[in-house]
Structures are given as C-alpha cells and as structure tokens.
Legacy VTK file of the C-alpha trace (Angstrom):
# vtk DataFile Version 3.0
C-alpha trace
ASCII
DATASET POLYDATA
POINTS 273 float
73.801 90.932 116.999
76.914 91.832 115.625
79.224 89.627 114.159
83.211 89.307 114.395
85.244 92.003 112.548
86.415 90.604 109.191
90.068 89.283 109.615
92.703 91.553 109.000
95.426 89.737 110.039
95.358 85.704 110.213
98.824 84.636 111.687
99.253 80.726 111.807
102.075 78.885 113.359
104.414 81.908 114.195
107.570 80.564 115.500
110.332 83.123 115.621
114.179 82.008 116.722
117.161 84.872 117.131
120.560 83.502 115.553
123.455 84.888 117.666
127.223 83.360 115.718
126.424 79.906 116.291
123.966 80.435 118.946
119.988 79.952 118.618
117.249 80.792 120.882
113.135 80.449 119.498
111.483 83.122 121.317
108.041 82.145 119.655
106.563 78.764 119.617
104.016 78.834 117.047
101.189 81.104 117.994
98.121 81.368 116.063
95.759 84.495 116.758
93.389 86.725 114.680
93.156 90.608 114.766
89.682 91.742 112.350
89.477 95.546 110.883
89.212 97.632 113.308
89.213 95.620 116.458
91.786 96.376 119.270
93.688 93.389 120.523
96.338 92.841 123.859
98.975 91.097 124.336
100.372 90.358 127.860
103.093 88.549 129.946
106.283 89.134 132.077
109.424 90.276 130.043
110.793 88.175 127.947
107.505 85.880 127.019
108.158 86.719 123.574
105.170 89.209 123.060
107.497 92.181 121.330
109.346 89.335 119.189
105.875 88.227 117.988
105.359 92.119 116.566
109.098 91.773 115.140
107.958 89.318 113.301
104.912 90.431 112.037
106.895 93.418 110.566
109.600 91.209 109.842
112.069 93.685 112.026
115.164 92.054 113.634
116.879 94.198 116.706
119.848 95.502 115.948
123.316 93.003 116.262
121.098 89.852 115.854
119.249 87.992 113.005
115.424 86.733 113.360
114.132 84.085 111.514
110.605 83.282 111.289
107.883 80.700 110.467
104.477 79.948 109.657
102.133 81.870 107.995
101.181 85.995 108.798
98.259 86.844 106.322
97.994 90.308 105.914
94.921 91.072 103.999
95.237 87.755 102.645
99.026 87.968 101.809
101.638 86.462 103.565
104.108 88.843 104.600
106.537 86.232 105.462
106.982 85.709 101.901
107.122 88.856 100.453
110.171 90.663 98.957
111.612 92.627 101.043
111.068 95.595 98.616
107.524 94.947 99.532
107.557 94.742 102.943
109.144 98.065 102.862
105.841 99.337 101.330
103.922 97.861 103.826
105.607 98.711 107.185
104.768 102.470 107.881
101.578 102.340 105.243
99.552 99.719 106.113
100.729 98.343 108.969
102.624 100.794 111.974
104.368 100.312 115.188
105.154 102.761 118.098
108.329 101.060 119.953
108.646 100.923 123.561
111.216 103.961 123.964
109.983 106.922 123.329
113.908 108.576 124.606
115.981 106.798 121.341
113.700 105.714 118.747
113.668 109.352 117.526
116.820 110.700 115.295
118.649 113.009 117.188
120.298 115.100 114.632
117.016 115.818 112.709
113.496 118.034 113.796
110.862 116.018 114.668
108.528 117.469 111.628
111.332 116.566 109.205
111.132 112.766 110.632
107.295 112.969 110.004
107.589 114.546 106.675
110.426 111.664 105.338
107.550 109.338 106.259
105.094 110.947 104.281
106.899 111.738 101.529
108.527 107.982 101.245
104.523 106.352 101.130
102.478 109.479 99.406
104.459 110.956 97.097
103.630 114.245 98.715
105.624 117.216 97.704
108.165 118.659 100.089
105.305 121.866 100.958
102.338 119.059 101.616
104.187 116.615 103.227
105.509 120.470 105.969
101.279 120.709 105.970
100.961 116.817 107.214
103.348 117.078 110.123
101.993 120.386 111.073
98.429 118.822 111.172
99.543 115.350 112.474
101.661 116.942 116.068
98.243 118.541 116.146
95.895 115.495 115.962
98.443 114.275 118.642
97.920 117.300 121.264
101.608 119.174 120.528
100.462 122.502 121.326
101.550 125.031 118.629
102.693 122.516 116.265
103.625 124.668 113.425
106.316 126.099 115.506
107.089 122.534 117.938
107.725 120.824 113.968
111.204 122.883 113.785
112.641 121.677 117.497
114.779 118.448 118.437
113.810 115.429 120.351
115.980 116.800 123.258
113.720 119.751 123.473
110.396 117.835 123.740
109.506 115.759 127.053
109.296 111.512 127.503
105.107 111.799 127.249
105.930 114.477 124.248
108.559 112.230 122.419
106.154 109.353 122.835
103.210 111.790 121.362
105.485 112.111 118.045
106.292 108.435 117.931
102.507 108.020 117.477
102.498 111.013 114.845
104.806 109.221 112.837
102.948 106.154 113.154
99.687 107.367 112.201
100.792 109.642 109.501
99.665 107.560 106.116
96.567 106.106 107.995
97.477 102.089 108.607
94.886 99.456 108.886
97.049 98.339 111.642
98.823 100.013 114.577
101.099 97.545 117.415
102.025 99.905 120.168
104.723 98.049 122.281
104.596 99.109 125.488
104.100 102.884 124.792
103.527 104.186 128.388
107.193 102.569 129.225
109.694 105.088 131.291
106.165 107.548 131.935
104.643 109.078 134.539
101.206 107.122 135.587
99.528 110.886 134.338
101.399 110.797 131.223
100.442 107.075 130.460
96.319 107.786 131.185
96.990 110.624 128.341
99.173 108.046 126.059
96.448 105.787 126.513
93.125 108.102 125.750
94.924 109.156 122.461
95.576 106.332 121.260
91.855 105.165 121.959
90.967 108.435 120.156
93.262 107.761 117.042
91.746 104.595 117.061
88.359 105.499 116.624
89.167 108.742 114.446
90.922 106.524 111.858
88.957 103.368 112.256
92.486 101.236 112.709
93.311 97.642 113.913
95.043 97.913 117.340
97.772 95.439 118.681
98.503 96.505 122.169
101.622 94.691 123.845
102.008 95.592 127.765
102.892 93.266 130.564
100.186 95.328 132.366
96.539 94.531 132.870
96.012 97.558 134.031
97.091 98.987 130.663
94.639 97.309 128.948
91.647 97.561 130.906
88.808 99.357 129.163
91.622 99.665 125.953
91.077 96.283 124.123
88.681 93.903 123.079
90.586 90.640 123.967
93.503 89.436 125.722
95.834 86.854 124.597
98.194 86.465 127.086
102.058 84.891 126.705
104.385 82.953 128.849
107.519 81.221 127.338
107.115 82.061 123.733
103.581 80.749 123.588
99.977 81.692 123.942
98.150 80.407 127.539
94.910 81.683 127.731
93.037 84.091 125.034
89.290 85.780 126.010
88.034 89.185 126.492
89.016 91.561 129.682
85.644 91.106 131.239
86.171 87.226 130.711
89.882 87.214 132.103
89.740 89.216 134.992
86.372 87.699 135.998
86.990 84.353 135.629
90.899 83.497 134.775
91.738 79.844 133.925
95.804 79.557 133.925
97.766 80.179 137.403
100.098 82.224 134.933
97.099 84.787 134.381
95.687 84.761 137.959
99.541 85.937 138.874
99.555 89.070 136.759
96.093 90.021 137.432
97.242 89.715 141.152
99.999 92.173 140.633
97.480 94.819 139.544
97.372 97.369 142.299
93.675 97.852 143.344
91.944 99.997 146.035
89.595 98.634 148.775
86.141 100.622 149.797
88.249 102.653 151.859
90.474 103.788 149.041
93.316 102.040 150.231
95.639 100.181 148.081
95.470 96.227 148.100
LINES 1 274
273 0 1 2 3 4 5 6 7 8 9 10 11 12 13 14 15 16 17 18 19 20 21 22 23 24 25 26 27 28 29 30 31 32 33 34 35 36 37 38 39 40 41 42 43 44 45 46 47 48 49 50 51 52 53 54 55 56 57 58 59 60 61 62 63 64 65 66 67 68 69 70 71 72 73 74 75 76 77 78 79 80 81 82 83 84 85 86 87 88 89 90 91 92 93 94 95 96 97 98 99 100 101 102 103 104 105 106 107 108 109 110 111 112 113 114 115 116 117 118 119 120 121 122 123 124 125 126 127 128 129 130 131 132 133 134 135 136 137 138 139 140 141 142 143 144 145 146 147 148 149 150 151 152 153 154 155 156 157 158 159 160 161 162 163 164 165 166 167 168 169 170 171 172 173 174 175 176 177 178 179 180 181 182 183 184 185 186 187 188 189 190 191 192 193 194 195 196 197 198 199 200 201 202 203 204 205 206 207 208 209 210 211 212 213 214 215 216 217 218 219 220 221 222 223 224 225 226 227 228 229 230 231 232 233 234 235 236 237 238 239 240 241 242 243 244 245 246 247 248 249 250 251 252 253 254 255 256 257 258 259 260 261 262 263 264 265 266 267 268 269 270 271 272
C-alpha cells in the first residue's frame, strides 16, 4: 500500500483579514490543511466562504484597492512564505508555485500578444534569451491545444475566445514547471463543453508535469473524478475535509449535503433531478 504524498505545502493557522480605511473584515479563520507532491486537492463552498482569499494568501496577493494581512504559518517546502521578503516571494510565485485566476476575459494584458506575456514569464524565472524564451511560448500554446501556435503567439487577447483565453492563462501558468498549480475557478463565464476541455487539460498537465493541484470551485461537479480530497469552506473556515468518494457517499455537515444537493443529476430515464 501506498503511503501519503510527502507534504508540499503544510499551512497552519491561516487567518487572513482585508483592511479597507479603517474598516476590517477576516475572511479566513485559521485553517490548517496539507497538499503532498503531486497530489490534487479541492476546495469548495458558496461565494464568499473565503476559499479564493485562502489562495491570496498562500501567494501572498492582495486584490487590487484593498490590503490583506495574514497569519499563521504556510510552509512551502519547509519555508514559510509568510515570512519571506518580498523579493523572495517574487521568485517563488510564477516558479514554484502558479495560479490561473478565475477570469479568463481581464487577467490577460490587452495591449500586448499573448506569446509576449508568456515569454516575459519565462524570461523573468529562466534567464532564457529573447529567441528561447519565442521557442517556449510557441511550444507551451501547443502543450495547451492552441492550434497553430507559432502563428496564434503574435495575436491579442481580443482575438482569442473565453475557453482560448483561459487555455493561455494555463500556458502562462505552467510555463517554468511549478510544484504547485491553484486554479480558481477556471471554468468560470464557460460553456459546460468548454469547461469538460478546461478540465481534461488540466488533468493532463497535471500528470505530464507531475504538479501539486489546488482546485477552488464552488462546484462538486467540478471536482468529481479531478481531485483526491475535498476540503470544503463555509464562513472563512474549514467544515468537513475527506475524499470525493467519502463526501458524496457519506456527507457529515448539513452545509455539504446542501451543495452536493445542488449538483444537477440524471435519473435512469435520463432526466434531470
């Protein structure tokens, strides 16, 4: 028998609180959760229960017009990325550890082609020369299914579709190999066709490049057949943790037994239930 994955990521404690002025809200209330090497992890609830805040925090991001402050401990590798230098974290976020964000429509820079956004990436963690760092992005819109990527590298945002944008997002996230990816709601704003292929690649990436996952969704449908466990978030705080077999099987908290209720499911007949 197998054991469990070694521990890439041992967060303790995490509280995180926005500071608005004068105003202060805590979004998190001191979660504790393990993801190993390799092993794909969700994270589910309503909006609002605090599971995108808990990746901010991890990657010590703040949205924009507010300030986050955090707490507790967020071993990375056996570093605590809560007290690093900033200059370090920099390092980190995009090498070792990666995120996709939720909106696949802004998160890209309008003014630039999406190969040169790839190829800053590259060429800020590798070192790669401006003529490898062209090669990457060619290869990377590849790995991610952008037909005729050599030519797609030179276009615009505006010219590529949601499920397109969304495959770039994940180029760019992927391109120096992390240990760990958080996807935050990637199938957000798509088609239910488009999300099944969001979905499969990043399963694929996953297994090609042997990362970490950290899956946020307030879907269990999403997750289904995509994770090994489930931690699952109401109110800043973690309720009920166990695999997807476990969870939908056998689900202890009312909270959980709600959202696994608002899964659309088909009877014998075929017919939605």
């Amino acid at each position: 028998m197998m054991g469990a994955p070694v521990a890439l990521l041992q967060v303790r404690g995490l509280t995180a609180q926005f500071n608005r002025g004068d105003a202060a809200s805590q979004v998190v209330k001191g979660i504790s959760f393990d993801i190993g090497a390799g092993e794909s992890v969700g994270f589910v609830g309503e909006s609002g229960c605090g599971k995108s805040v808990t990746a901010r925090a991890l990657m010590r991001l703040a949205p924009e017009g507010s300030s986050l402050a955090w707490g507790g401990t967020v071993l990375f590798k056996g570093q605590d990325l809560l007290q690093v230098k900033e200059r370090v974290m920099q390092d980190i976020r995009g090498l070792r550890i990666a995120m996709v964000f939720q909106d696949p429509m802004s998160s890209l820079n309008p003014v630039l082609t999406v190969g040169a956004q790839i190829e800053d990436i590259v060429r800020r963690h590798t070192g790669a020369s401006v003529s490898q760092a062209r090669r990457r992005s060619v290869e990377l819109l590849d790995l991610v299914g952008i037909r005729d990527a050599a030519r797609r590298a030179d276009d615009y945002p505006h010219q590529f579709s949601g499920g397109m944008r969304q495959r770039v997002l994940i180029a760019i996230a992927v391109s120096c190999q992390p240990d760990l990816l958080i996807a935050d709601e990637p199938t957000t704003a798509l088609d239910v066709t488009v999300q099944a292929q969001i979905l499969r690649l990043l399963m694929r990436l996953r297994r090609e490049l042997g990362m970490a996952l950290m899956l946020i969704t307030h879907d269990f449908g999403v997750i289904a057949g995509m994770v090994d466990r489930v931690h699952v978030m109401l109110d800043g705080s973690i309720v009920e943790t166990g695999t997807v077999d476990a969870l939908f099987a056998n689900p202890q908290q009312a909270y959980t037994q709600a959202l696994l209720a608002a899964v659309p499911r088909l009877d014998a007949a075929g017919r939605l239930v």
